[in-house]
C-alpha atoms as one frame of an Amber mdcrd trajectory, in Angstrom:
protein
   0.000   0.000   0.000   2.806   2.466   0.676   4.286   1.517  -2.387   0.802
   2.925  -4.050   0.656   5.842  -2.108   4.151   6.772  -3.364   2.672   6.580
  -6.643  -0.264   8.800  -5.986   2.213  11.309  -4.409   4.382  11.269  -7.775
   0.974  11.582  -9.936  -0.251  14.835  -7.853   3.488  16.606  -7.788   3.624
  15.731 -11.854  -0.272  17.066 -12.192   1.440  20.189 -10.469   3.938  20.822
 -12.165   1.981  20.849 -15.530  -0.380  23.226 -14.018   1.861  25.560 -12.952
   2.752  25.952 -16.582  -0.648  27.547 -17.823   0.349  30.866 -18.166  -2.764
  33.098 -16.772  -5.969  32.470 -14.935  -8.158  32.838 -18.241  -6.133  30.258
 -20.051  -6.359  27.602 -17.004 -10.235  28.512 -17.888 -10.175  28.228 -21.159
 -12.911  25.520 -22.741 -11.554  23.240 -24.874 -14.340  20.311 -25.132 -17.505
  18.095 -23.459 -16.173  16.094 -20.841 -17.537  12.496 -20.373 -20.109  13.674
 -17.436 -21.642  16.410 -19.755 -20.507  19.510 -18.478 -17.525  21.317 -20.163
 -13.888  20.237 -20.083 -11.571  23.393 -19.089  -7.670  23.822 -20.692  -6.374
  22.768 -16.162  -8.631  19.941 -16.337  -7.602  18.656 -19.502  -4.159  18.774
 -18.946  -4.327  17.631 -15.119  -6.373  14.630 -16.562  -3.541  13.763 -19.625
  -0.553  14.076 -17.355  -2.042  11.360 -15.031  -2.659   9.160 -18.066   0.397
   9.827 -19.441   1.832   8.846 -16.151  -0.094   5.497 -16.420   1.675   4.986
 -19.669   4.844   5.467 -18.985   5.051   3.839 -15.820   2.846   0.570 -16.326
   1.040   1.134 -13.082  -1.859  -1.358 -13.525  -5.444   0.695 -12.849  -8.713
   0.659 -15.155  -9.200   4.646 -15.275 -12.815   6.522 -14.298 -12.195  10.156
 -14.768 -14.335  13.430 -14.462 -12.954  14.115 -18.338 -12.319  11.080 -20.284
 -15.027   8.386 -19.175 -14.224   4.970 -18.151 -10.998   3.459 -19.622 -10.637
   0.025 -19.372  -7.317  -1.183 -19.468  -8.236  -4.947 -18.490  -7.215  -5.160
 -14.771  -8.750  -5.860 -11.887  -8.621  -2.235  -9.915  -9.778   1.174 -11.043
  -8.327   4.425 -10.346 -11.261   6.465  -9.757  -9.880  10.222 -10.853 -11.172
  14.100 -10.485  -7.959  15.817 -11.979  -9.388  18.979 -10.739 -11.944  19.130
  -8.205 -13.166  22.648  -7.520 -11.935  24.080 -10.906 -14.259  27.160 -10.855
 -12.102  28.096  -7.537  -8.840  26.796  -9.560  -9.991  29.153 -12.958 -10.897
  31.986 -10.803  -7.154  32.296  -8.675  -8.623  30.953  -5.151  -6.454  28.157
  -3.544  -9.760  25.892  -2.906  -9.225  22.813  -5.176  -7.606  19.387  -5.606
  -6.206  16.414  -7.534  -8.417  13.541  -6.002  -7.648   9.907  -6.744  -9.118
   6.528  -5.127  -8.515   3.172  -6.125 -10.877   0.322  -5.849 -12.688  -2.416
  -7.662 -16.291  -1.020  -8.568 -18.276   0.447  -5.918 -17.111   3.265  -3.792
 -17.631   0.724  -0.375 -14.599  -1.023  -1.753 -11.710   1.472  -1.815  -8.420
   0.961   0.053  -6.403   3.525  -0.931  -7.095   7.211  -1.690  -5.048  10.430
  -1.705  -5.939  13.872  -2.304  -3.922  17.020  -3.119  -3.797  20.676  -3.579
  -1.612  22.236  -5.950  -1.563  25.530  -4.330  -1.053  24.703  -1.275   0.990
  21.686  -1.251  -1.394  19.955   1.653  -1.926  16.433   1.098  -4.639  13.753
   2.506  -4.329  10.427   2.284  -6.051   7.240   3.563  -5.786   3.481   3.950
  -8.688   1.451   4.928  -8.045   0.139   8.237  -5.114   1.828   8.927  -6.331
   5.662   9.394  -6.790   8.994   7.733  -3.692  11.447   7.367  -2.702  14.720
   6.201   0.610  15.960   5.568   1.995  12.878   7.939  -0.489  13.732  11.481
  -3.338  11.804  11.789  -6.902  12.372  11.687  -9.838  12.279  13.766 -13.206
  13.890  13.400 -14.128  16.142  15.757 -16.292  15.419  19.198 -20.364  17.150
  18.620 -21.300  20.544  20.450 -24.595  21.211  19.484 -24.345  24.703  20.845
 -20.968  25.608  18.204 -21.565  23.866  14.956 -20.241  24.419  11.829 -21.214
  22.842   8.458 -20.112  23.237   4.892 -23.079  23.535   2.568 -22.877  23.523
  -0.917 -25.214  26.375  -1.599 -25.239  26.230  -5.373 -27.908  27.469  -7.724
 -29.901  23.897  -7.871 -29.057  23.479  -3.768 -32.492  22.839  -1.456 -34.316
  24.833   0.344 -33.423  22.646   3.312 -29.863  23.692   2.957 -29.848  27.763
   3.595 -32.327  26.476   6.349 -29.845  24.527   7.729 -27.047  27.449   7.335
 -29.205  29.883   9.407 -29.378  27.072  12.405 -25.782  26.467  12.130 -22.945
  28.428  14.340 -20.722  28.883  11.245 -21.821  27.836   7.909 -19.300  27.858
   4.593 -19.493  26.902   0.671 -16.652  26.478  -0.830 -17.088  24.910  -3.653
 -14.971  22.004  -3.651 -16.398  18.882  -2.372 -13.319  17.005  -1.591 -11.637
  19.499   0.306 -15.035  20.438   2.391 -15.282  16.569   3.123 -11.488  16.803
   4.153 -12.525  19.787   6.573 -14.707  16.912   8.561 -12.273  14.357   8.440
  -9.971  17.462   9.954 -11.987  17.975  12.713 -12.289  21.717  10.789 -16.315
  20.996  10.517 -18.862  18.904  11.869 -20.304  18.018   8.481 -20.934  18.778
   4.927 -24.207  18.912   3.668 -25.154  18.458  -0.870 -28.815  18.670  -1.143
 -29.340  19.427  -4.735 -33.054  19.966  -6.330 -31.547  18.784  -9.927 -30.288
  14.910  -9.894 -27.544  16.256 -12.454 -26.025  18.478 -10.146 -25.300  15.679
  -7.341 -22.121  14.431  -6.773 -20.337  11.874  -8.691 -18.644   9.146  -7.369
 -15.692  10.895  -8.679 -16.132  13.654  -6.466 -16.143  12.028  -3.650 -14.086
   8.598  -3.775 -11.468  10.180  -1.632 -12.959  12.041   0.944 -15.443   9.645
   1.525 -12.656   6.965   2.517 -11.155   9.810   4.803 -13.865  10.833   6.663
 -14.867   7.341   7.578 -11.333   6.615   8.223 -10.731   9.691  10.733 -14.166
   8.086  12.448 -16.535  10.102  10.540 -19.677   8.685   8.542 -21.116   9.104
   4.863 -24.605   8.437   4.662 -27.264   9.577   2.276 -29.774  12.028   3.605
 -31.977   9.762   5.116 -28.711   8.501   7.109 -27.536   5.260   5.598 -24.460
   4.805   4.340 -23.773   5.550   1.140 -22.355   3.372  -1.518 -21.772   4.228
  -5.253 -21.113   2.315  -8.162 -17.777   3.129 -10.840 -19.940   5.211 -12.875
 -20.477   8.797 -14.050 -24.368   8.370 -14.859 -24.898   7.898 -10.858 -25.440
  10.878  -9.053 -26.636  11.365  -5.103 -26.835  13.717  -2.620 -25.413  13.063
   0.677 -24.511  14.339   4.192 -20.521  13.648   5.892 -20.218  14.201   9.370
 -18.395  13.583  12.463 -21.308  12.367  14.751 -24.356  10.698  13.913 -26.529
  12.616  16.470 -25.841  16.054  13.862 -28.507  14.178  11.524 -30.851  15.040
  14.070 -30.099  18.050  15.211 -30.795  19.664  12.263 -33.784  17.419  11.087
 -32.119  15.842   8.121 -33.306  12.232   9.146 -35.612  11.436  11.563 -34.915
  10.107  15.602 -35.433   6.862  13.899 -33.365   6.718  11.169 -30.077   7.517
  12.817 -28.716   3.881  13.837 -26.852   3.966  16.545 -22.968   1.937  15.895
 -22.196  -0.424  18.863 -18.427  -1.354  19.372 -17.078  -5.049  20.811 -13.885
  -5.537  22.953 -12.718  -9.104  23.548 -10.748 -10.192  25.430  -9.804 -13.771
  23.468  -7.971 -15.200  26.391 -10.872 -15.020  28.692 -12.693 -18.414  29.222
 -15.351 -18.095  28.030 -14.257 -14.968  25.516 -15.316 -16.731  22.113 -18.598
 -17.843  23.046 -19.731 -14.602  24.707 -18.464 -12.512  21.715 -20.425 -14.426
  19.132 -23.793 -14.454  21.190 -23.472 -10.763  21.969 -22.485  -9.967  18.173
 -25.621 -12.174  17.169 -28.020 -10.459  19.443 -26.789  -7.329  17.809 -28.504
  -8.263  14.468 -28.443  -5.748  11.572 -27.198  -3.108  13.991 -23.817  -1.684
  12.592 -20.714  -2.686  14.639 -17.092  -2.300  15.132 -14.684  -5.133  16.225
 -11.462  -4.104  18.302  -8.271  -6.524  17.415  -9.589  -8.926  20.067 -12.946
  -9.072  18.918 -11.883  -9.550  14.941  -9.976 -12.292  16.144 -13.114 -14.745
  17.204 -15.622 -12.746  15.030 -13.353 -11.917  11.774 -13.616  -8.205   9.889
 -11.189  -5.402  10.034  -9.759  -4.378  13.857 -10.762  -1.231  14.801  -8.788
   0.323  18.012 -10.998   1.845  20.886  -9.621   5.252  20.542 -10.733   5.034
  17.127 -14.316   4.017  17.207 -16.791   6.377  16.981 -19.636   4.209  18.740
 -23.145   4.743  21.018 -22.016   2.293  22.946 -18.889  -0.436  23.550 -19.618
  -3.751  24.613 -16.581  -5.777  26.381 -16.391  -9.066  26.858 -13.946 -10.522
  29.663 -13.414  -9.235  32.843 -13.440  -6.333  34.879  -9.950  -5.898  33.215
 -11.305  -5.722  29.803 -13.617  -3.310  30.768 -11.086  -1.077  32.608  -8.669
  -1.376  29.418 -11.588   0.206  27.150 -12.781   2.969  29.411  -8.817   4.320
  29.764  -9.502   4.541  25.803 -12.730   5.478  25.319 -15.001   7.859  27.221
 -18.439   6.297  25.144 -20.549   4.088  27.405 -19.757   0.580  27.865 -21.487
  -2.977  29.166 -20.027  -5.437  30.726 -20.112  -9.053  29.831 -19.023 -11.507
  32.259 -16.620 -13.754  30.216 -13.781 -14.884  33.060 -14.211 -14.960  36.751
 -15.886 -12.790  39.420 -16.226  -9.757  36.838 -17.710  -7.375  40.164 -17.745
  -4.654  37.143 -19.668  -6.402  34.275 -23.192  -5.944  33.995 -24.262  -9.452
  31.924 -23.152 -13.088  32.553 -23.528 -15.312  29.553 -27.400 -16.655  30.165
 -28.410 -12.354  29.882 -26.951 -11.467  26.899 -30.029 -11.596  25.116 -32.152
  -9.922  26.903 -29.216  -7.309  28.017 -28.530  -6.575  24.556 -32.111  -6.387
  23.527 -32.795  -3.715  26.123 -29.719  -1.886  24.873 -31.137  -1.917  21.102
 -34.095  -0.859  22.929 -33.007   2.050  24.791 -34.101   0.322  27.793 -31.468
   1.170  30.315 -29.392   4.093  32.546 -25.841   5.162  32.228 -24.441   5.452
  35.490 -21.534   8.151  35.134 -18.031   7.975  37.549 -15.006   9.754  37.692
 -11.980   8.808  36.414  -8.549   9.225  38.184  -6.255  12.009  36.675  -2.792
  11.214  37.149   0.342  13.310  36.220   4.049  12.718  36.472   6.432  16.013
  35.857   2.809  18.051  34.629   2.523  15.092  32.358  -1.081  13.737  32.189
  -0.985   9.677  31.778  -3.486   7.275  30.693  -7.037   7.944  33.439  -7.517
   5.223  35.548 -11.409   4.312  36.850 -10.674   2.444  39.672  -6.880   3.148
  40.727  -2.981   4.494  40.572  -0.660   1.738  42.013   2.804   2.978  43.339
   4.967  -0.019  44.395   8.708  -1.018  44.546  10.627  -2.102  41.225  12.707
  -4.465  43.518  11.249  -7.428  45.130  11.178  -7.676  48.965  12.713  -4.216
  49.534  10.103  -1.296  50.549   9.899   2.275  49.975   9.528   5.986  51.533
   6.543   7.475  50.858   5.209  11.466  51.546   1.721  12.295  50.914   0.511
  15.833  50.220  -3.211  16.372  50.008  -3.916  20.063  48.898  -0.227  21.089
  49.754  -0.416  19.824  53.014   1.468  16.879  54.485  -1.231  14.546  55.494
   1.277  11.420  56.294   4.959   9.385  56.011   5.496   5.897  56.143   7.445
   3.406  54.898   5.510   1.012  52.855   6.133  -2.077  49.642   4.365   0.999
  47.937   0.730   2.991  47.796  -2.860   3.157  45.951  -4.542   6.210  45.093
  -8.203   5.277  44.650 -11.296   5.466  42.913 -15.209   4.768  44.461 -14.973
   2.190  41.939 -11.987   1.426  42.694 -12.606   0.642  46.171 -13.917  -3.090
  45.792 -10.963  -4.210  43.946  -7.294  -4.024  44.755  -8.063  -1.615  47.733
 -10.217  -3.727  49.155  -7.668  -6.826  49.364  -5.253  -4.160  51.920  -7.989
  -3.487  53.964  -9.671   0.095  52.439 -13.288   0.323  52.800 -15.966  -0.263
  50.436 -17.379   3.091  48.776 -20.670   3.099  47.848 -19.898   4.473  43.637
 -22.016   7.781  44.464 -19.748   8.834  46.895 -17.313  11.805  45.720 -14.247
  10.648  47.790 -10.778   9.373  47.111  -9.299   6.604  49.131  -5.736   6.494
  49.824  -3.971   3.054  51.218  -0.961   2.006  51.982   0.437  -1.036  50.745
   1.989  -3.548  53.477   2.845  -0.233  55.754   5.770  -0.927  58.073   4.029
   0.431  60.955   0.812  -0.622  62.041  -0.744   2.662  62.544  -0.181   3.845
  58.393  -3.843   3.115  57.877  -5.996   3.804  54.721  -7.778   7.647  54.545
 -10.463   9.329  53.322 -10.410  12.684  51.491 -12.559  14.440  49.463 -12.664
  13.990  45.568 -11.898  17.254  44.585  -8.448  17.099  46.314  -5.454  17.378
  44.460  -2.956  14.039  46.085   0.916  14.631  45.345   2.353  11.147  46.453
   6.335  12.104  46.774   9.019   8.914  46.607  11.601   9.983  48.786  14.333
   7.586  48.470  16.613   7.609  45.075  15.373   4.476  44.149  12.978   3.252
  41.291   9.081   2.717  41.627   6.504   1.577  39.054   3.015   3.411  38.706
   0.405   1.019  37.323  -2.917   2.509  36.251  -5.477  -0.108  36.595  -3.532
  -2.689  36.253  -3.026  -2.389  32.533  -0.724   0.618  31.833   2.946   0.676
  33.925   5.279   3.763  34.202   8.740   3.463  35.473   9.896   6.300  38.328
  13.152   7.629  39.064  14.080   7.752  42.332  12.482  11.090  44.419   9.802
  11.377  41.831   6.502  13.304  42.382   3.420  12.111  41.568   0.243  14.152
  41.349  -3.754  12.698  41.363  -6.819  14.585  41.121 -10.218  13.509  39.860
 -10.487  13.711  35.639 -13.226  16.079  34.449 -13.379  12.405  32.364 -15.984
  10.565  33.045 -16.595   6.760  33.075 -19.615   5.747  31.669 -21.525   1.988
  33.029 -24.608   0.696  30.754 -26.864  -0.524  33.709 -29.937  -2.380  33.887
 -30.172  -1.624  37.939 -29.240  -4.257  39.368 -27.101  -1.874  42.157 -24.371
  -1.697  44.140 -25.336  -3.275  47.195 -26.659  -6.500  45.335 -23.939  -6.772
  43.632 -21.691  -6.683  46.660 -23.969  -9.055  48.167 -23.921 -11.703  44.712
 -19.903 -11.112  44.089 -18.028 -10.627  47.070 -20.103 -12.352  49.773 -21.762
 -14.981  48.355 -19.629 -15.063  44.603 -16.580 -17.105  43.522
């Protein structure tokens, strides 16, 4: 693939350079002849178009060519490179640095590119994606941009055949733009530059071609974004210039309806699934949950493509409703340090105090989640910082213990600034309400009820008897200082270990990051009763 991408560079620095050549603005303009989609061919589309087929030529590079210009040009192979030399040439013809070379390859529908790449000559900015492996531009990756309903802003095509619906929808937005380049206003979402682009056209002929759009549209759902018609499924388009649709890109699917464009109902909600495959009972779980899913669209994580095949998504990737892990309480801690969307619980190991569903209730758990049919049940997460660097959030603790077996450490505790204790200890937990029935619990910490807005703070194995666990108020900002020269490791949750020098400060304070727990109400005190009384 990076071999192809190399070759898509080359083709958009040679379009360039040819470009660059046109003398003035009214010769780049200049119509020459009827392009293959009906509308006129201009002297910079022309030549953009011929120096990427001459580049075919010379080079052998194997594609079938659909272009804006030319028409479908079947050189006999299996892939098509699906071509706009110049997208946005009125901007190009007029002097305004709005347009781009945009090329996609794929086999014949635009649900099936893996590669596309997207350039502006005036500029020099280039976009590329992969699918699977991410969107990118100019090297940093991207990632659509998180929904605030109060601070929108859309591009609109606002043409002469747009809707109605559409200078509606610029009045409701925060910031509204046209620019007249579809590619590039579809690379704005992908960005995280706009919440969405919006084509409603009155005339069929004045939708966008799958030419337009091949590009962006893997780049947008590749930064986490979605391309749906305007109804809000996803759109798919066949290699061919006839087709034409309106559509809507955007970063979150709740923007459909916020601004009407679908109804409540017609904006599915996209679940995600987390396995862990060495659980017990990991495989069976994951196929039962993704079967109870049904049509509902869904997203594996590397784990979960593992049992239940398709690409691997990473957590920090998804843009999901809602994630459903299956393992144990580790799984489930894993996700929510990568993932602030809401998550259930399946039981697929041992105790699992955290998970919400044991095998025999995925059915009717999941049901109830397709049906809207439960609460979230929000918790802060742990904020933890070494040298003013923030580190992974923890939900249920920070773990400070001795690199070297059998040999303990010094340990100074500062709550708000104050000294609040010393003791020589094998090491020190910072935690969580949530936290408190797990590796706090086994040294002796109380139980917190999870509504309680408290930190616990325990020592680990304290030297002297009296070093007992305390209480102090959430909002407290904890500096835990190692006083001896010698190495400690922080673990956050179990899952994510730092190394620290000798004499290193540590600082804790509750995350304005929340965690998020899909419950059916079974409660805390039940569960205390089922799990760690009566349980395993």
């Amino acid at each position: 693939m990076e071999q192809l991408l190399d070759v898509l560079r080359e083709i958009g620095r040679a379009v360039k350079a040819n470009i660059d050549k046109i003398p003035t603005l009214k010769e780049r303009g200049r119509e020459i002849e009827m392009g293959a989609d009906g509308t006129p061919t201009s002297q910079i589309d022309k030549i953009a178009e011929n120096t990427v087929l001459d580049y075919i030529a010379r080079h052998d590079v194997r594609f079938n060519v659909l272009s804006e210009e030319l028409g479908y040009l079947d050189n006999g192979y299996e892939e098509t490179l699906v071509l706009d030399p110049i997208d946005g040439t009125n901007n190009a013809i007029a002097g305004v640095p709005i347009f781009a070379i945009s090329m996609a390859v794929g086999k014949s529908k635009l649900s099936d590119i893996h590669t596309a790449y997207l350039f502006n000559p005036s500029t020099g900015e280039e976009w590329w994606a992969e699918r699977g492996k991410g969107a990118y531009k100019d090297y940093r990756r991207l990632k659509v941009r998180k929904l605030d309903p109060n601070n929108i802003a859309m591009a609109i095509y606002l043409g002469s055949s747009s809707s109605p619906q559409a200078y509606d929808l610029a009045k409701r937005c925060a910031v509204s733009r046209s620019f007249g380049c579809t590619s590039l206003e579809m690379a704005m979402v992908a960005d995280g530059q706009a919440d969405g682009f919006y084509m409603n056209s009155e005339r069929y002929t004045r939708g966008v071609r799958v030419v337009d759009i091949a590009a962006s549209c893997l780049l947008v759902r590749e930064a986490g974004g979605y391309v749906t018609d305007l109804k809000g499924d996803d759109l798919d388009m066949p290699f061919d210039l006839a087709e034409r649709s309106n559509l809507m890109a955007y970063a979150d699917p709740h923007l459909l309806v916020a601004f009407g464009g679908a109804a409540p109902e017609t904006v599915r909600p996209v679940y995600g699934i987390a396995v862990n495959p060495l659980a017990a009972n990991a495989a069976a779980c994951a196929k039962r949950a993704r079967d109870a899913l049904g049509a509902a669209p869904v997203l594996f994580d590397p784990g979960a493509a593992v049992i239940l095949g398709g690409e691997p998504v990473e957590i920090e990737d998804m843009r999901i409703d809602a994630l459903i892990t299956v393992g144990g309480d580790g799984t489930m801690l894993r996700a929510m340090m990568r993932t602030d969307s809401p998550v259930l619980g399946v039981n697929a190991g041992g105790v699992g105090f955290l998970a919400e569903l044991d095998y025999d209730e995925i059915d009717e758990g999941i049901s109830r989640l397709l049906a809207g049919d439960y609460r979230v049940e929000e918790r802060f997460k742990l904020e933890t910082s070494v040298d003013g660097k923030a580190l992974e959030p923890a939900v249920n603790e920070a773990v400070i213990h001795t690199d070297t077996v059998a040999k303990i450490r010094q340990f100074r505790v500062y709550v708000d600034g104050a000294l609040a204790t010393e003791f020589r200890a094998d090491g020190i937990i910072v935690s969580t309400p949530t936290g408190s029935t797990g590796y706090a619990m086994s040294l002796g910490a109380p139980l917190m009820d999870p509504s309680v807005d408290a930190l616990v703070i325990v020592p680990m194995a304290a030297y002297k008897f009296a070093s007992r666990p305390f209480v102090v108020p959430a909002d407290s900002g904890i500096t835990v200082e190692c006083v001896l020269d010698r190495g400690c490791l922080l673990v956050l949750d179990g899952q994510e270990e730092h190394h620290l020098a000798g004499c290193a400060k540590v600082d804790f304070r509750r995350s304005e990051r929340k965690a998020r727990f899909i419950s059916f109400g079974k409660g805390f005190y039940p569960r205390v009763r089922s799990k760690l009384v009566s349980g395993p």
